[in-house]
N, C-alpha and C positions, 0 to 999 in steps of 0.2 A: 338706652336705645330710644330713638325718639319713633314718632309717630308714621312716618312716612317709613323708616327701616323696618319697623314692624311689623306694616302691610308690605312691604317687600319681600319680605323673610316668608310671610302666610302665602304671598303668591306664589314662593319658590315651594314652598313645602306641597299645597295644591296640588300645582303643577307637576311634579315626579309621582306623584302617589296616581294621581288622575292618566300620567304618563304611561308610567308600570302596568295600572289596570286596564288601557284599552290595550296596549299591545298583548295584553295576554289574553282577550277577548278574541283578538285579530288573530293572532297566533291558533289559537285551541278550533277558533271555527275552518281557517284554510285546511288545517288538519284532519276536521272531520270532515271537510266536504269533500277535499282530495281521495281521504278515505273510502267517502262511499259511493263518488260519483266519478273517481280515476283522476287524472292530473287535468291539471287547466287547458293544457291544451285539444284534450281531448272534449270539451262543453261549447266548442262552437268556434265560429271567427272571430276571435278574443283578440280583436285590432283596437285600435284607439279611436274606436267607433260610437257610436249611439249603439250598434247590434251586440259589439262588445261589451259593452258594459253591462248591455241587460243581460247577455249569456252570463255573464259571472254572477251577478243579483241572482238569478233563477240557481243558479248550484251552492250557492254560498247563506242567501237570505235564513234559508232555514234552520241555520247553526248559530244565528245571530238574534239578540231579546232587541226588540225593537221596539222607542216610543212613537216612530214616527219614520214612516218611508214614503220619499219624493218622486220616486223614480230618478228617471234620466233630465227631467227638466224642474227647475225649482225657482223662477222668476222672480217671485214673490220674497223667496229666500225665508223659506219656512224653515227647513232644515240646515238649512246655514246662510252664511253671511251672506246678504244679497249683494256688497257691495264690490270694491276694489280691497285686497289682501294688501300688505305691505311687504317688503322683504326687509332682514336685521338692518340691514344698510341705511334702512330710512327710503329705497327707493318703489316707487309704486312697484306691483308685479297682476296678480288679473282678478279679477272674478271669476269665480266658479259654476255660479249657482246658474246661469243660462246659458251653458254650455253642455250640449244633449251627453256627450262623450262623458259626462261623470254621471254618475249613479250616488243619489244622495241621500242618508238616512240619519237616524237618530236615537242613541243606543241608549237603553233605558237610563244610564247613569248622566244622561243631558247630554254627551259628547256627540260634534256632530260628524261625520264618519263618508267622503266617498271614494271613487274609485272610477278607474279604465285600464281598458286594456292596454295591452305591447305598443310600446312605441321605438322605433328601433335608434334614434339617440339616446335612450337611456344607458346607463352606465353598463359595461358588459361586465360578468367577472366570469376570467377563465376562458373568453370566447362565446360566453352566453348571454343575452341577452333579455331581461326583467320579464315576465310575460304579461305582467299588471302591479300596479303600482296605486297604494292606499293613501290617500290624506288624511289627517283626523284635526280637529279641532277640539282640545280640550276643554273647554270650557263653553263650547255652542257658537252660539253670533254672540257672546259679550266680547267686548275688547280684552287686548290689545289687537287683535288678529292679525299679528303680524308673524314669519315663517321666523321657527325658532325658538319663538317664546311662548306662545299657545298652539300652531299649526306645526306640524312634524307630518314625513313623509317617509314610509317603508315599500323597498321595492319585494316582488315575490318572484323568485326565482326558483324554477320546476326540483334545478339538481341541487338548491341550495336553501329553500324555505323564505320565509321571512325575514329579512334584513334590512337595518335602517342606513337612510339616505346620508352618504358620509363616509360609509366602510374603505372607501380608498382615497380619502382625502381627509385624515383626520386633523391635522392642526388647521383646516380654512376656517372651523368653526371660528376661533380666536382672533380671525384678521376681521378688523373694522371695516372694510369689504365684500364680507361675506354675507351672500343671500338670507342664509339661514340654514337652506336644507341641508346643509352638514351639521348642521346641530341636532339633527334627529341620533346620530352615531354618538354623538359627544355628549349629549343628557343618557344614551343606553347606557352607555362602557364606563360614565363616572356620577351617574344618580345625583348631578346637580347644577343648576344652573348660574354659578357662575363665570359664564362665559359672559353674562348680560353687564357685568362691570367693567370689562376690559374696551 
């Protein structure tokens, strides 16, 4: 195996395990905060707001180990990538970090982690529509930062829980085309990343 496949292989290996562990971070905290503070809907105007976003931090922050919380604005790009994301495609897609509408933190395991509210083009399933929707970044602001390969996106659904971005489009992961965010379904449902060779 030569040297470059090597560190390929340690980034795929990383990357699932680092995968696994914030969604089940993600996972256990919506649980307990729904738990103890009632459904999302019920914490405020959970639009795809600046007001949104902080209603969700205020009911959620507390079930979360935190290295570092930005709030709503991260210019500097403390908590994550100050810059422009990439999509799998190769094609630019946004920055994050100074846009008030995410909420931005940073989970003790380095992963950097934000969030907003409903946006009503999110994908429906069933007739309903996401009420907030997570980004994480596995590995912080190190590169690649691009959707897919280190950035993955889970929507939250009231009657439905936490569910990764891709649930109704599973083979676009595969197309050389594709954004990425369907590769958040396709690393859940097959724990590995080679989709990144095709």
């Amino acid at each position: 195996m030569t040297i470059p496949n090597l560190m390929q292989k340690c980034f795929e290996i990383q990357t699932v395990t680092r995968f696994k562990e914030v969604t089940s971070i993600l996972s256990q905290a919506m649980r307990l905060a729904v738990e103890d503070n009632g459904e999302v809907s019920s914490w405020g105007n959970v639009t795809n707001t600046e007001a949104g976003a902080l209603a969700i931090a205020k009911n959620l922050k507390p079930y979360l180990k935190l290295a570092h919380d930005c709030g709503a604005l991260d210019p500097k790009g403390i908590c994550i990538y100050p810059n422009t994301y990439y999509l799998k495609n190769g094609n630019k897609h946004v920055g994050y970090a100074a846009s008030k509408n995410y909420y931005k933190i940073i989970l003790m395991n380095g992963s950097s982690v934000w969030w907003r509210g409903k946006l009503d083009s999110d994908t429906a399933k069933n007739g309903e529509v996401p009420i907030m929707a997570f980004f994480f970044d596995i590995n912080g602001k190190k590169l690649p930062n691009i959707i897919g390969q280190d950035v993955f996106q889970f929507f939250y659904y009231e009657n439905y829980g936490l569910i990764p971005n891709g649930w109704n489009k599973q083979d676009e992961c595969l197309k050389p085309s594709s954004s990425g965010f369907s590769c958040t379904y396709y690393l859940f449902k097959n724990g590995k990343l080679d989709y990144m060779k095709k």
